[in-house]
C-alpha positions in Angstrom: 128.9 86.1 38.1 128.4 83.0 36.2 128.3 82.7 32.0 125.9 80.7 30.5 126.0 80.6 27.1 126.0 84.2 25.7 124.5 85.5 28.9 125.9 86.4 32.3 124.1 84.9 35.2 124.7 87.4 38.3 122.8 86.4 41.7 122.1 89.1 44.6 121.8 88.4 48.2 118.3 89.2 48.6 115.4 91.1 47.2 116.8 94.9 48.4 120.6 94.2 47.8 121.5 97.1 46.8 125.0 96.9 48.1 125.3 93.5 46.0 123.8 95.7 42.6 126.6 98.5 42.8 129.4 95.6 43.2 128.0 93.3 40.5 127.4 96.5 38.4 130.4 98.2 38.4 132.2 94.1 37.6 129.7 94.3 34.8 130.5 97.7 33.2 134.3 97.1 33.9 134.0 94.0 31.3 131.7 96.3 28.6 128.9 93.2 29.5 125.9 94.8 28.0 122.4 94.7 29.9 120.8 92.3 27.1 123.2 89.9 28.3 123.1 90.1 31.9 120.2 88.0 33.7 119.9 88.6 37.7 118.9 86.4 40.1 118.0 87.1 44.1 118.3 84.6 46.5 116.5 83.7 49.9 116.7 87.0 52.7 119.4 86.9 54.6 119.0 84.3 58.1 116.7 85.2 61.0 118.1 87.7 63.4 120.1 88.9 61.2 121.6 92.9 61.4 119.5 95.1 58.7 122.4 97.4 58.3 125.0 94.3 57.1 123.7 91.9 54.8 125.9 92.6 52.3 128.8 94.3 54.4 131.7 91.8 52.9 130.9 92.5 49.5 134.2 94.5 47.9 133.5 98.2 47.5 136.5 99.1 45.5 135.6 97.3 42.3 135.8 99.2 38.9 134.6 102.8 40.5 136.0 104.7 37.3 133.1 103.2 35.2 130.2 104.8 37.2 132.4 107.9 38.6 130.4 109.9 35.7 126.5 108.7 37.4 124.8 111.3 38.3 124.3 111.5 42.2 120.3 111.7 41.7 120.9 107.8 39.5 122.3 106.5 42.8 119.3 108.4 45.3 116.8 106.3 42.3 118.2 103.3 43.3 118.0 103.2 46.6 114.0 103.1 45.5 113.8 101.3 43.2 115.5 98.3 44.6 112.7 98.3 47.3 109.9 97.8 44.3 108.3 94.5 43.6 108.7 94.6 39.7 111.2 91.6 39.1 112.6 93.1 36.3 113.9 95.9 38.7 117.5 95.4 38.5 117.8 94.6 34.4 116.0 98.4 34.6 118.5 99.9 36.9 121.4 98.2 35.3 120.3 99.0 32.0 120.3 102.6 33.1 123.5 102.9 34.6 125.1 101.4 31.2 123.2 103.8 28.7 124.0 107.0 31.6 127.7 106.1 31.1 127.4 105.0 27.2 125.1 107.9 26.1 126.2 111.0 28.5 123.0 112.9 27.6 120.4 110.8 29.0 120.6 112.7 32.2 119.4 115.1 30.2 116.1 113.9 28.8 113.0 113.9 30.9 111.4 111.6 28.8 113.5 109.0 28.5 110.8 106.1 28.7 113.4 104.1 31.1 114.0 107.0 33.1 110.6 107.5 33.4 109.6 103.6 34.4 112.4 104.0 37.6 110.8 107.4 38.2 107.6 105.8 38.4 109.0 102.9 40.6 110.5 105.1 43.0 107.5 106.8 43.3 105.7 103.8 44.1 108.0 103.0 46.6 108.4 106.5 48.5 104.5 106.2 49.1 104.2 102.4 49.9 106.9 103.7 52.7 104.8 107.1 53.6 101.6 104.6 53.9 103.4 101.9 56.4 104.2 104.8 58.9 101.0 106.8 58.7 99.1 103.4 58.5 100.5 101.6 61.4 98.5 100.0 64.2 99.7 98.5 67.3 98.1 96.8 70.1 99.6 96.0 74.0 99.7 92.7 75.1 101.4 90.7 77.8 104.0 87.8 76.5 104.3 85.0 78.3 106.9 86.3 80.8 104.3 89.4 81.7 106.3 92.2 80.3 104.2 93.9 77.6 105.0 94.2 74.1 103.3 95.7 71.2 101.9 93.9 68.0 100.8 94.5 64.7 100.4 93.1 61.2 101.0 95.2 57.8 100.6 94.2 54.1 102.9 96.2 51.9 103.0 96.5 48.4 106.9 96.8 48.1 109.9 95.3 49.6 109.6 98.0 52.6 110.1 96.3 56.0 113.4 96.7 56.6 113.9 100.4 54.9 111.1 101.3 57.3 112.4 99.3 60.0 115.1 102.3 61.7 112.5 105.0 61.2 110.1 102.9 63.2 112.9 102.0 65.8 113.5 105.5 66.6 109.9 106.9 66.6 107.6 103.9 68.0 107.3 105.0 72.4 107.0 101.4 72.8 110.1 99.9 73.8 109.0 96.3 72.4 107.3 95.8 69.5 107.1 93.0 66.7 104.8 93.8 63.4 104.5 90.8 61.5 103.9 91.2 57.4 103.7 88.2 54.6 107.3 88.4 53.6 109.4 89.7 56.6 108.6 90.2 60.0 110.9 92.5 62.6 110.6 93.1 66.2 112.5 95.8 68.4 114.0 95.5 71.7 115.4 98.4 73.3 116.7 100.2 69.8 117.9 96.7 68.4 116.5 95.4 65.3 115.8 91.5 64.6 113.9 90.4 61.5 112.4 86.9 60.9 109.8 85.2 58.6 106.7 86.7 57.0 103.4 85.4 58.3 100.8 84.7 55.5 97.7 86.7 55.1 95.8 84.2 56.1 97.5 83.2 59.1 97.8 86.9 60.6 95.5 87.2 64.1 94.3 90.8 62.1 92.4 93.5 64.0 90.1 91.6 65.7 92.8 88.8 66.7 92.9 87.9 70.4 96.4 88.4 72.8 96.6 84.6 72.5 96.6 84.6 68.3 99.3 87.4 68.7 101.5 85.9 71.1 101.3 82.6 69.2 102.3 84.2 65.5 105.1 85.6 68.2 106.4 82.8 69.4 105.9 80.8 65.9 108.4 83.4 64.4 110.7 84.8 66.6 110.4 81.6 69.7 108.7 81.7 72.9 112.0 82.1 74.8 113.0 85.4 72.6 113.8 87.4 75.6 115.4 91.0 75.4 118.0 91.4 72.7 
């Protein structure tokens, strides 16, 4: 956290750091900062090849608990959502949130809270951007340039999806190689192991119609022509 002025500057690791939001949060409430005051910033993902499940792993976890110990279990389910929405403002919502649901106790209670209802709504958003990836999904075969065959495809979210989806497509794709390619984050799968890289622009995806050679060359451009098994 950095102050500037009467604000508090606090930066998270990455578009979906959740992890980062609970630490910085509970830091926040633990000082009575209030959310008018508090500006967040997300940096640049994480590197390529990086683990989906550790981003943010070194971040402390024992930080001022006692402030949120009263949140209601279904606040932390929310944000697990809500974090994966495109709206910038998503963390001044969710932080804002967390400080009136420990500040005014019967909030949980009011199913017309307009807040409550905006983070409902964002959730919502979410859960079926995530439902439409899976059902949505189309992947072609194609030889890479060592002959073993991998499976492609492109995707366009609407939300910050790919890698929430990414272990749910691990476990049910047959294919034991694939790589789908969107505009902000690509991720390929090599025996169960998840790598993510770059997005590919909309403009620069091969698309349906794309031939094996456009395919293997947004593969190679993204994840290098000598990626062999992880």
């Amino acid at each position: 956290m950095m102050h500037r002025g009467s604000e508090m500057e606090v930066k998270l690791a990455g578009q979906t750091d959740l992890a980062g939001f609970r630490s910085e949060a509970r830091q926040l409430l633990a000082h009575q900062v209030p959310p008018e005051e508090v500006q967040w910033h997300l940096d640049a993902p994480a590197d390529l090849y990086d683990d989906p499940q550790s981003p943010q792993s070194s971040r402390p976890r024992n930080v001022a608990r006692a402030a949120t110990a009263i949140v209601p279990a279904s606040f932390t389910r929310l944000c697990e959502f809500v974090v994966l929405h495109r709206d910038a403002a998503r963390f001044g919502l969710l932080y804002r949130l967390l400080w009136r649901l420990v500040h005014e106790p019967n909030l949980r209670n009011d199913p017309l809270d307009a807040d409550m209802l905006q983070a409902q709504h964002m959730a919502h958003a979410v859960r079926r951007d995530l439902h439409k990836m899976k059902a949505n999904l189309r992947l072609r075969a194609l030889r890479d340039a060592q002959g073993e065959e991998i499976q492609v495809g492109c995707y366009e979210p609407a939300h910050h999806v790919v890698e929430a989806v990414a272990p749910w497509l691990a476990k049910r794709l047959p294919a034991a190689r694939w790589a789908i390619f969107t505009p902000e984050r690509s991720m390929r799968c090599d025996g169960g192991a998840l790598l993510f890289g770059p997005g590919i622009p909309v403009a620069k995806l091969p698309g349906p119609e794309g031939t094996d050679a456009q395919w293997l060359a947004c593969y190679e451009q993204v994840f290098g022509s000598s990626a062999g098994h992880a």
